[in-house]
C-alpha positions as CSV (number, residue, x, y, z in Angstrom):
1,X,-19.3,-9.7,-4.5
2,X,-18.0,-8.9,-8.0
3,X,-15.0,-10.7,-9.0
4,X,-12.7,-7.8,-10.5
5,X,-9.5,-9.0,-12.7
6,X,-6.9,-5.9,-14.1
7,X,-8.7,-4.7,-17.3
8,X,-6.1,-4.6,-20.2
9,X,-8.1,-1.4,-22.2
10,X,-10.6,1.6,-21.8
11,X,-13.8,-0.7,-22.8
12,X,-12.5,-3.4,-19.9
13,X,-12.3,-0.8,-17.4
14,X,-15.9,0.6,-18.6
15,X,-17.6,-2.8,-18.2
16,X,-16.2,-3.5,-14.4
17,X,-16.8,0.2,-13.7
18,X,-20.2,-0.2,-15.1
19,X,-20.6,-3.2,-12.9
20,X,-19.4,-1.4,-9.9
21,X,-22.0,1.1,-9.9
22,X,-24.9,-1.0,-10.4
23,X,-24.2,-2.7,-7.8
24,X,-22.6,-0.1,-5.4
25,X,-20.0,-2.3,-4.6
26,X,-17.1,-0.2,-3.1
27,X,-15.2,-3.4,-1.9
28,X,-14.8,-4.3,-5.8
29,X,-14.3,-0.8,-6.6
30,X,-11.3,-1.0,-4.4
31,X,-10.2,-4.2,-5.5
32,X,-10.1,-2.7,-9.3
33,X,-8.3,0.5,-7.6
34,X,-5.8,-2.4,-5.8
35,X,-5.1,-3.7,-9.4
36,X,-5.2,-1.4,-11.5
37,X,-1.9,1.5,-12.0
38,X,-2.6,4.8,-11.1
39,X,-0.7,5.8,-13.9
40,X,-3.1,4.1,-16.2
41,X,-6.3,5.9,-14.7
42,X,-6.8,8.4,-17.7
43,X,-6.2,6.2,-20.1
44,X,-8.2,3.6,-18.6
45,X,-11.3,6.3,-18.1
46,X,-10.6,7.9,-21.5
47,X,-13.5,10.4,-21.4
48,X,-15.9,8.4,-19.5
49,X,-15.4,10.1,-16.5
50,X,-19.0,11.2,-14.2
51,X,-19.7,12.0,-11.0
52,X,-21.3,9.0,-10.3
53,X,-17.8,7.5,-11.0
54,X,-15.5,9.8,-9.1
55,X,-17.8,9.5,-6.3
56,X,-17.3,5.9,-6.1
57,X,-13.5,5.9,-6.5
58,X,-13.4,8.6,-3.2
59,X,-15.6,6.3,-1.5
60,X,-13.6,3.4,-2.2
61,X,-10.0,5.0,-1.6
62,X,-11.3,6.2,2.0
63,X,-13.3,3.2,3.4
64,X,-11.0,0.4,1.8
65,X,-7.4,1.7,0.9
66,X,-6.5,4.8,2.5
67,X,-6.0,3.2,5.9
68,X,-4.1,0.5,4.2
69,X,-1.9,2.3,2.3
70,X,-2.3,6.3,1.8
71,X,0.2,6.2,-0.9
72,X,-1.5,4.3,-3.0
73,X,-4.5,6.3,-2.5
74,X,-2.8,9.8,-3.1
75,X,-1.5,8.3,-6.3
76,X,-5.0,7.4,-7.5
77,X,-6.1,10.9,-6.3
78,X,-2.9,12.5,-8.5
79,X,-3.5,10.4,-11.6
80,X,-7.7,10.7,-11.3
81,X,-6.7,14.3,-11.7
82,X,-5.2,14.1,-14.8
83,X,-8.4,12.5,-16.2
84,X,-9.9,14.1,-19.1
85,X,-13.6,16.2,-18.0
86,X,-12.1,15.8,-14.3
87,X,-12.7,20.0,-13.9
88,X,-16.1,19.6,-15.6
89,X,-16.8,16.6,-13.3
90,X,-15.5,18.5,-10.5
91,X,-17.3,21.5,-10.9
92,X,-20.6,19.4,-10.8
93,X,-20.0,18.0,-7.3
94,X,-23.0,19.2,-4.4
95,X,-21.5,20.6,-1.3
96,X,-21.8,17.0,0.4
97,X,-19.7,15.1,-2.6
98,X,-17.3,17.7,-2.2
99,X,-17.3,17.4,1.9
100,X,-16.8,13.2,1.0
101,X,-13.1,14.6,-1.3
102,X,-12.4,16.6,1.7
103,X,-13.1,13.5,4.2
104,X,-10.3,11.5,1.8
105,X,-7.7,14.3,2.0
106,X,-8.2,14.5,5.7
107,X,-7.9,11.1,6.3
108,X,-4.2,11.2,3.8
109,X,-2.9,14.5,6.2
110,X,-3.1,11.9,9.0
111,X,-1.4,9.3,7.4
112,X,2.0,9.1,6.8
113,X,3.6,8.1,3.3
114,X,6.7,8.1,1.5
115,X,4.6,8.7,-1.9
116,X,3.9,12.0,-0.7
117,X,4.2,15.0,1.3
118,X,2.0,17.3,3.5
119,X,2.8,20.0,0.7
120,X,2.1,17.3,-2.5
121,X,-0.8,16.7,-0.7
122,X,-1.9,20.5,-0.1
123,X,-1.3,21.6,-4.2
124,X,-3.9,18.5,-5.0
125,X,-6.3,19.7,-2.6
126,X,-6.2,23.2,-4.4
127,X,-6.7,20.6,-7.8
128,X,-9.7,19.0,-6.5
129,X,-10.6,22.5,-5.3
130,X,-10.9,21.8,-1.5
């Protein structure tokens, strides 16, 4: 298992992403989610964002943090959002990536959350175009 510490800039964030993937290791993935601010996602991502990277991100919010806590997840959801190329990224998704977003967002309406509401959670669906 990757050892994941907080990265401190962009390049940081690249290399343990980078890692992540090769090794399709959505427990680290989490553990850099765990860590890392939501707030800092776009900075952090810069314009490195793919679909092979949101992909992972879902993957790891639902399997390893959503249960945990579904507000951290939302937030990372939110903040992944605001991520520059996130529509182009988006728009490139297959039918099954997208079903995998949707799997997330059903998985926050269950879950309950003082970081957000059934409506915050709604407008972001219509974001990630679900």
């Amino acid at each position: 298992k990757l050892r994941v510490s907080e990265p401190s800039n962009a390049y940081d964030f690249g290399q343990v992403i980078n890692a992540v993937i090769a090794n399709k290791d959505k427990a680290a993935c989490a553990d850099l989610l765990t860590i890392t601010d939501p707030k800092k996602l776009p900075v952090l991502l810069s314009n490195k964002i793919e679909g092979e990277i949101l992909l992972i991100f879902i993957q790891s919010l639902e399997h390893y943090i959503a249960g945990k806590d579904p507000g951290l997840a939302y937030q990372h959801l939110f903040y992944l959002s605001k991520a520059e190329r996130f529509k182009v990224v988006l728009a490139l998704l297959s039918k099954n990536e997208k079903e995998e977003v949707q799997q997330l967002f059903d998985l926050l309406s269950e879950s309950q959350s003082d970081q957000y509401s059934l409506e915050d959670l709604d407008s972001l669906k219509k974001v990630y175009e679900l």
